[in-house]
C-alpha positions in Angstrom: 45.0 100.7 128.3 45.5 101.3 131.8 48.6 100.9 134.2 48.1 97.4 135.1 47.2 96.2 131.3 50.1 98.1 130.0 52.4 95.7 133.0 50.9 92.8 131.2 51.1 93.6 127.6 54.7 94.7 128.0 55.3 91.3 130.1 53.9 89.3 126.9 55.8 91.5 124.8 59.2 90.9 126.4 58.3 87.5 126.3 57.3 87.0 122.6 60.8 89.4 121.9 62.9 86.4 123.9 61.2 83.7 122.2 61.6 85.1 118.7 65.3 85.5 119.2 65.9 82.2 120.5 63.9 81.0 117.8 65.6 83.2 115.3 68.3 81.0 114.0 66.1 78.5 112.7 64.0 81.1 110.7 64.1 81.9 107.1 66.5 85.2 106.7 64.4 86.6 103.8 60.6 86.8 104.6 58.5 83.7 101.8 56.1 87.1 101.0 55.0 88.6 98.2 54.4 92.0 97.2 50.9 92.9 98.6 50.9 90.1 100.9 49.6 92.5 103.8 46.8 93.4 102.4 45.4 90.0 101.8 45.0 89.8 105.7 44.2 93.2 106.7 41.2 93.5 104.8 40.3 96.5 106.1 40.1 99.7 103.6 39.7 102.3 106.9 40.5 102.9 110.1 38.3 100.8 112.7 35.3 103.7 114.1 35.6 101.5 117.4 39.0 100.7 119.4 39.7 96.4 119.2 41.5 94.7 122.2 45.2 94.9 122.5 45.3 90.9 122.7 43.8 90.7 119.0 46.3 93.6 117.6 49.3 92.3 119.8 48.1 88.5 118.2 48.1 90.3 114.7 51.3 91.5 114.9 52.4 87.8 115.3 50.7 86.5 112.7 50.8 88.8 109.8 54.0 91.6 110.6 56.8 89.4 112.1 56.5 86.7 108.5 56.5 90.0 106.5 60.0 90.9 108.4 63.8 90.9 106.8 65.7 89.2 109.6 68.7 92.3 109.9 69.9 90.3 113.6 69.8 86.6 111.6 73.2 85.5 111.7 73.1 84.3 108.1 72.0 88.0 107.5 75.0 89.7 105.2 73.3 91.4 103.2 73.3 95.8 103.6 75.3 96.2 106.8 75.6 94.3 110.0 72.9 95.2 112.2 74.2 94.0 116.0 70.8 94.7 117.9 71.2 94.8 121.2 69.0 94.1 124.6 70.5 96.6 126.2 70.0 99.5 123.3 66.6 98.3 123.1 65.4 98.3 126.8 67.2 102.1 126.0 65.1 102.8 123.6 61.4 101.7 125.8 63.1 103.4 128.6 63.4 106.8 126.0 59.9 106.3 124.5 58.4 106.0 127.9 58.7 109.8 128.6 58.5 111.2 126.0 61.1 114.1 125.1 61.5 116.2 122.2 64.8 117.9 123.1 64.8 121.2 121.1 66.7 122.4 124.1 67.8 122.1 127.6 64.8 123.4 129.2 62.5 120.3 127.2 64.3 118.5 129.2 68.0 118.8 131.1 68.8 115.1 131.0 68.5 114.8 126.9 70.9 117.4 126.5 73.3 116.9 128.9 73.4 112.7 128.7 74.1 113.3 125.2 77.0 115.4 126.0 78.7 113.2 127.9 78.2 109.8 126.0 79.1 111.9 122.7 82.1 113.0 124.0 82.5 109.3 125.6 82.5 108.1 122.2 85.1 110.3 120.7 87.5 109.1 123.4 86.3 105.5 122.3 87.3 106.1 118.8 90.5 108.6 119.5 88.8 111.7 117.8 90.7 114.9 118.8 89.8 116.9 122.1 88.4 119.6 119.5 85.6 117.5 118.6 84.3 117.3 122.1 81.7 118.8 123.9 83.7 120.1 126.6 86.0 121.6 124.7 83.6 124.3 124.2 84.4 125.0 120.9 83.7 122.0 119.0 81.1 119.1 119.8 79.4 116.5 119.1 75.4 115.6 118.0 73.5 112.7 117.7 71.7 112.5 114.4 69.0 110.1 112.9 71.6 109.1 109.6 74.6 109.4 108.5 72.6 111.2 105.8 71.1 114.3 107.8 74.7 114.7 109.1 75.8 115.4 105.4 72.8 117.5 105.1 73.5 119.2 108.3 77.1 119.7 107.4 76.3 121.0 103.8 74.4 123.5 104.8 76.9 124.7 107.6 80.0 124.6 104.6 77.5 126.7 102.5 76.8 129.5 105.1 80.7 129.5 106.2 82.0 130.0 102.5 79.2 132.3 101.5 80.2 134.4 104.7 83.5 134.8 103.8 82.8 135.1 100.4 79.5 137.5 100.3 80.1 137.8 96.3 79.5 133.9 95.5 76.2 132.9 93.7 74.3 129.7 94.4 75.3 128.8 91.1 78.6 128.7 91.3 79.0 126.5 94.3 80.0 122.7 93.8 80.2 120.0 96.1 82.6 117.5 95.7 82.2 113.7 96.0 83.7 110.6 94.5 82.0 107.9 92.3 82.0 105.4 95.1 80.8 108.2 97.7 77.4 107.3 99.4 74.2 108.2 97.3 73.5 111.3 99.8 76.1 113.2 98.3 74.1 113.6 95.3 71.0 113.9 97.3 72.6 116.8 99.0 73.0 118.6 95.9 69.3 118.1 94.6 68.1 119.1 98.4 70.2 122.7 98.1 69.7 123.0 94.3 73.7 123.1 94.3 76.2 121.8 92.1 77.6 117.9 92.4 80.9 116.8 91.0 81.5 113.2 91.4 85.5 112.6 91.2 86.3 109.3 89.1 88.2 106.8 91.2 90.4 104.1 90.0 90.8 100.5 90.3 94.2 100.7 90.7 93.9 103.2 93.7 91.7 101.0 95.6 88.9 103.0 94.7 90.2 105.8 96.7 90.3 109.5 95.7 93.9 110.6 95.4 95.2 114.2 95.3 96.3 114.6 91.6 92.6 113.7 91.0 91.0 116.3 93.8 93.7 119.1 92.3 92.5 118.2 89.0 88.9 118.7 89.4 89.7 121.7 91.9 91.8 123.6 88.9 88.9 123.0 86.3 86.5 123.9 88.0 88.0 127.2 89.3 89.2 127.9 86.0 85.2 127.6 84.7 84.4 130.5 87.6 82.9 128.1 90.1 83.5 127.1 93.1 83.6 124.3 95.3 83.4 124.6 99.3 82.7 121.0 100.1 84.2 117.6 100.1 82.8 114.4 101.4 85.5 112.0 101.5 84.4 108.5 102.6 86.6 106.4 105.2 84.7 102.7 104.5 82.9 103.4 100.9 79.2 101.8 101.1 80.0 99.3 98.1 83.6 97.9 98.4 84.5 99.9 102.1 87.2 101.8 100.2 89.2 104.6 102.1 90.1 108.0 100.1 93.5 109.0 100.9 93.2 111.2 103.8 97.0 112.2 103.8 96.9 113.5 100.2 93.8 115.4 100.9 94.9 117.3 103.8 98.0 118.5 101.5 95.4 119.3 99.0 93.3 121.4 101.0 96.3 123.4 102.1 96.3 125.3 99.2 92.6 125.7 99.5 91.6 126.2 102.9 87.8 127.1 101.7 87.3 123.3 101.5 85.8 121.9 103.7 86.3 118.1 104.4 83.6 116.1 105.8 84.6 112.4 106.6 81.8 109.7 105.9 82.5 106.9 108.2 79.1 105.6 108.3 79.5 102.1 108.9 83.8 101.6 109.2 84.0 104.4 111.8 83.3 103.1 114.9 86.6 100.5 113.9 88.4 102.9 115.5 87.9 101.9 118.5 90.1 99.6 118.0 93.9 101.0 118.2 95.5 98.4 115.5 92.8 100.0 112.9 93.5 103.8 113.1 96.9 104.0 111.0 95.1 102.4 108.3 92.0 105.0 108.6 94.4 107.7 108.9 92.8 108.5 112.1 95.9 111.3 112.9 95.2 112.9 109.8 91.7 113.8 110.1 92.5 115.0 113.9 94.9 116.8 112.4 92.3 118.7 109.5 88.9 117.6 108.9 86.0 119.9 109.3 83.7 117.2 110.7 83.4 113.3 111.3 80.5 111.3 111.3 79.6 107.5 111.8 76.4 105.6 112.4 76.1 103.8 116.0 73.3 101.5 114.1 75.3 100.0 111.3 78.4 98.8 110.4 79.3 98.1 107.3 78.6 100.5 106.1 78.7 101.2 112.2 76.9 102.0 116.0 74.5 98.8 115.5 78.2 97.1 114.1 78.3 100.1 117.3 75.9 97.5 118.9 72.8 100.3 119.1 69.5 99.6 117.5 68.2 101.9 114.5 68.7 105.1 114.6 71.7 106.7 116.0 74.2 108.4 113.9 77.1 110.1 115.4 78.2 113.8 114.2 81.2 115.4 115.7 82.2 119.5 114.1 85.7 120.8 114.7 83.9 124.2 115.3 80.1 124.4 116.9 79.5 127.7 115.8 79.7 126.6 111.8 76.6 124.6 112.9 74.8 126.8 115.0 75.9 130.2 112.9 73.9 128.0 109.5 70.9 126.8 111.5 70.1 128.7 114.4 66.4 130.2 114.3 65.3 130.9 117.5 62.1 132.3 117.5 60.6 133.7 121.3 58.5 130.9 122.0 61.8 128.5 121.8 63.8 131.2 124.2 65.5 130.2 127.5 67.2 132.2 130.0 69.8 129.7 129.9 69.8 129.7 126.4 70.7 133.5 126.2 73.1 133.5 128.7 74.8 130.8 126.4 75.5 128.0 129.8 73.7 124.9 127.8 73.8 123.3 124.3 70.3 123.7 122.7 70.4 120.6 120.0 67.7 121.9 117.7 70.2 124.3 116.2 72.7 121.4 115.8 70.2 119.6 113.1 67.6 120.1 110.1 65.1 119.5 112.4 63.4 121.0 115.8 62.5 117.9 118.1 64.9 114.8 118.0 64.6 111.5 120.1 66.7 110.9 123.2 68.8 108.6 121.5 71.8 108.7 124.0 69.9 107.3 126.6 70.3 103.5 124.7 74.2 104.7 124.1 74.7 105.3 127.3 73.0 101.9 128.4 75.0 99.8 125.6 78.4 101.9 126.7 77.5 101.0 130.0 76.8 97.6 129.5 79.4 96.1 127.4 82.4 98.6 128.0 85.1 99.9 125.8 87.0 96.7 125.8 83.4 94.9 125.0 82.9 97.0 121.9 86.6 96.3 120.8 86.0 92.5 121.3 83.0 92.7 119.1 83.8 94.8 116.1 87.4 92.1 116.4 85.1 89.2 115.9 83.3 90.5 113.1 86.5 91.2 110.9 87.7 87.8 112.1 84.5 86.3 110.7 85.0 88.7 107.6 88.8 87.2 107.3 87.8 83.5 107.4 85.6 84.6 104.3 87.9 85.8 102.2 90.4 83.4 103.0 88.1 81.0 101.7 87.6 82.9 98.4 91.4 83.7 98.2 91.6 79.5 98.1 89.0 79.3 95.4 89.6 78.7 92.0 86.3 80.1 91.3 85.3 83.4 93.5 87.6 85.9 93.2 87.8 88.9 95.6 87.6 92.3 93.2 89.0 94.5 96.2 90.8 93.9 99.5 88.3 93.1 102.9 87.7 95.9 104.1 87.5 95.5 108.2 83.5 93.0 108.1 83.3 93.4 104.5 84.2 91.4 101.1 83.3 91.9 97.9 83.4 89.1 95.2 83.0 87.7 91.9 82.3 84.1 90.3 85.4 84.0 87.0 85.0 81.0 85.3 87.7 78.4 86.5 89.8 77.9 83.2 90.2 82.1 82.4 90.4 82.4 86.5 92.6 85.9 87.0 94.2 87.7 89.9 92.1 90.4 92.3 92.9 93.5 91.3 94.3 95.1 94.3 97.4 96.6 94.7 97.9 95.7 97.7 98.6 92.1 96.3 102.3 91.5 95.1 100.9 88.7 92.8 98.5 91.3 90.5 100.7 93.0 87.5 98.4 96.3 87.6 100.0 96.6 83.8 98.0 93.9 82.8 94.6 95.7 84.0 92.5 97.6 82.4 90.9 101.0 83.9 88.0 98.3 84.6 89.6 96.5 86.6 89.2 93.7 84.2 92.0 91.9 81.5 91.4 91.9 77.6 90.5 88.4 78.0 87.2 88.7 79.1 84.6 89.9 77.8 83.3 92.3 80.6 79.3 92.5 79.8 79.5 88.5 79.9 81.5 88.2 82.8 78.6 90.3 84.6 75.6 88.6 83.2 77.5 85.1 84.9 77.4 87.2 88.4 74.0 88.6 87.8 72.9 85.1 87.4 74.8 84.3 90.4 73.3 86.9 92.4 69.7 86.1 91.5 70.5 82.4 92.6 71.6 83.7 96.0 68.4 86.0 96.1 66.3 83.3 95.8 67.3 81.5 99.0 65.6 82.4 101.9 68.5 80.6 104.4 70.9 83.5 103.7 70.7 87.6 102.6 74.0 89.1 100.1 73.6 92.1 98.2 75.4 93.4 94.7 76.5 96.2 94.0 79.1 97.7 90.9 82.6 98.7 91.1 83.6 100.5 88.0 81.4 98.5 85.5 82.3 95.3 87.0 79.3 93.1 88.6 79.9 92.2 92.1 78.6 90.5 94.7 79.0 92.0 99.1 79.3 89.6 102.2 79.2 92.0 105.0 79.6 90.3 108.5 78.4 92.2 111.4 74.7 90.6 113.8 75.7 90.3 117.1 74.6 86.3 116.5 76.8 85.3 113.7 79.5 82.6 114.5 82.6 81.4 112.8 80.3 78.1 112.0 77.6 80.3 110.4 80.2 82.1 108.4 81.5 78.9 107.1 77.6 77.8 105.8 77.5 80.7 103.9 80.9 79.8 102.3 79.1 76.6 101.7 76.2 78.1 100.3 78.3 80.8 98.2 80.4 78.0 96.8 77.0 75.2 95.9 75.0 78.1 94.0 78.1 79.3 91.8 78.5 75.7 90.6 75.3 75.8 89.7 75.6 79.3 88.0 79.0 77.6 86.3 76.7 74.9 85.4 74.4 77.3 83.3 77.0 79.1 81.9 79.1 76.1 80.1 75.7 74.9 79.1 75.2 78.0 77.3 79.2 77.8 75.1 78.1 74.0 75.1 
């Protein structure tokens, strides 16, 4: 493909990109495929030995990808996290493809690096991180990663090196990190990546799912007292099921008394909500200035947020208190990768900021979305989506029905279908009408019968599944069977919000239906 055939490919692309958004609305949100549907139209079992014309594999792509694709920008799309796409992030990310830059360090090219220290350190002024975690503080910083997952890889393996330096005796063996039960899946993926330790810390119900200090001191003293020893804690600020916050407060008194812990904050999809002022008391945004090791959140989700950060997949943000934890755990600089600048230390050379050695030029869409919409822009949005999230839960507050089994949490909800007539109160104690005596550690009274109670919602669930007009997705909250809205494409409306109640409320009828047929 030449110049001029690239011009008019790329004008039929942007064109076929327009007309599948405005068509978008009026598309199925789940993709009517079934497993191995691809291969039933690309028949072939090898590579082509001759090149075909663009026009057929552009056509193709039309034909047989885009039916096969999970609408994530549909504005009946709930399901995961909010995915707000963006124009402008996209035309960031052809701009960034079209020259390509690997950015293992200044020299590859000086606009990577130094864009990306200026919009990261934009963005911790967006969301009122602490002047340490800048850039141009020059003692902390901040990196843009592919996932909220390499940044807990990445910061792992810089609380490893930092404890094992100070404490040259420690074996492998005895290390531990610490997460909770409702902590993302990478915590445990961390431990089977490092062949280290995982604790998970039970969390309650009654806490709001939250760790608390007497259980982190708990787990801290038994675990000393069995000769090991824990250097890391991932505390989570917007859990991926119910978008629980562990108590930062406690934990910073906690960690007082063991200043070998380090505290890494997950704020994968609820942490770009601070951008908004009104939010940061409740995300105990002065404490983890005040403490934490290191902050991350993901600019491509929210939800569990940079694409609830208005930024197409991927851009994850991760900010260190101190640079050279980072750089003292992964530098390997071999002489082919050497710089004069390098040496004389005047630039930031990313590769030793990450697991790996190239890395896309990711702040390039940042800066164009930044740009583009504005702080007050990217407060307005993330205030419509827990609007949108509020008029949900209102509606199942009103229900005699669904039930919410934990507060909203900022754009997400998480619900339950209780049969009418045995009907009992949330369990959240942030409700004055829930007599936590009355609850179980389950979260659930005596009256029920627990493992019926989530075969009704599993029935439920599959009964949402099976429409293609809207996407939720389940998940478990200490044994009980739940379901998640989670409100967050740039699209979505108050009126589209209010066809998913309609939706949510016609298919649990239906699963009500089932169920008294079944005691019948």
């Amino acid at each position: 493909m030449d110049i001029e055939q690239f011009r008019k490919a790329g004008y039929q692309a942007i064109d076929r990109i327009c007309d599948y958004y405005y068509s978008l609305q009026n598309r199925p949100v789940v993709p009517q495929v079934e497993p191995g549907y691809l291969r039933k139209h690309i028949t072939a079992t090898s590579l082509p030995e001759e090149g075909e014309d663009f026009q057929i594999i552009a056509d193709d792509y039309q034909k047989f990808i885009l039916p096969g694709l999970t609408h994530w920008q549909h504005p009946s799309f709930f399901a995961y996290f909010p995915t707000a796409c963006t124009f402008e992030g996209m035309l960031g990310d052809l701009y960034a493809s079209s020259a390509t830059n690997p950015g293992f360090n200044w020299l590859a090219s000086p606009a990577c690096t130094e864009l990306e220290t200026i919009v990261i350190d934009w963005a911790a002024d967006l969301l009122g991180l602490a002047s340490e975690f800048k850039n141009d503080s020059g003692i902390g910083g901040g990196v843009f990663q592919t996932t909220a997952s390499d940044s807990v890889l990445v910061v792992v393996a810089a609380a490893r090196s930092l404890y094992l330096s100070r404490h040259p005796q420690a074996k492998i063996e005895e290390l531990v990190i610490y997460t909770t039960t409702q902590t993302h899946s990478v915590g445990a993926k961390a431990g089977i990546v490092y062949g280290i330790k995982v604790r998970a810390i039970p969390v309650n119900m009654e806490d709001g799912l939250a760790l608390r200090a007497s259980a982190l001191r708990k787990a801290i003293e038994e675990d000393e007292a069995a000769g090991l020893r824990p250097f890391i804690l991932i505390a989570s600020v917007g859990t991926t099921s119910s978008g629980a916050i562990d108590c930062i407060p406690e934990i910073r008194e906690v960690v007082k008394d063991h200043p070998d812990l380090w505290v890494h904050i997950d704020a994968a999809w609820a942490g770009v909500a601070l951008a908004c002022p009104e939010t940061r008391e409740t995300m105990f945004l002065d404490d983890i200035n005040a403490f934490a090791n290191s902050f991350c959140t993901n600019f491509h989700k929210c939800y569990v947020v940079f694409q609830w950060g208005l930024v197409n997949f991927d851009c994850s943000a991760l900010w260190v208190r101190n640079r050279r934890h980072l750089t003292d755990a992964l530098d390997i600089t071999p002489a082919y990768l050497r710089t004069k600048h390098g040496d004389e230390g005047k630039v930031i050379d990313y590769r030793n900021w990450h697991l790996g050695l190239g890395r896309r030029f990711r702040s390039l869409k940042v800066w164009f979305v930044l740009r583009s919409y504005g702080a007050e822009g990217f407060r307005k949005y993330i205030r419509e989506c827990i609007t949108h999230n509020n008029t949900f839960a209102s509606l199942i507050r009103a229900s005699n029905r669904l039930q919410l089994v934990t507060e909203p949490s900022f754009a997400l909800t998480v619900f339950r279908l209780v049969p009418p007539s045995r009907s009992v109160p949330a369990v959240s104690p942030a409700d004055s009408g829930v007599d936590l005596s009355a609850i179980s550690s389950s979260g659930i009274t005596s009256e029920y019968d627990l493992e019926a109670l989530n075969d009704l919602n599993k029935d439920y669930m599959s009964r949402l599944a099976a429409r293609s007009d809207i996407m939720l997705t389940q998940t478990t909250l200490n044994g009980i069977y739940c379901i998640r809205f989670a409100v967050g494409a740039a699209r979505t409306k108050d009126e589209h919000v209010r066809r998913a109640w309609e939706v949510v409320e016609e298919e649990a009828e239906k699963a009500l239906e089932a169920w008294n047929a079944t005691k019948a």
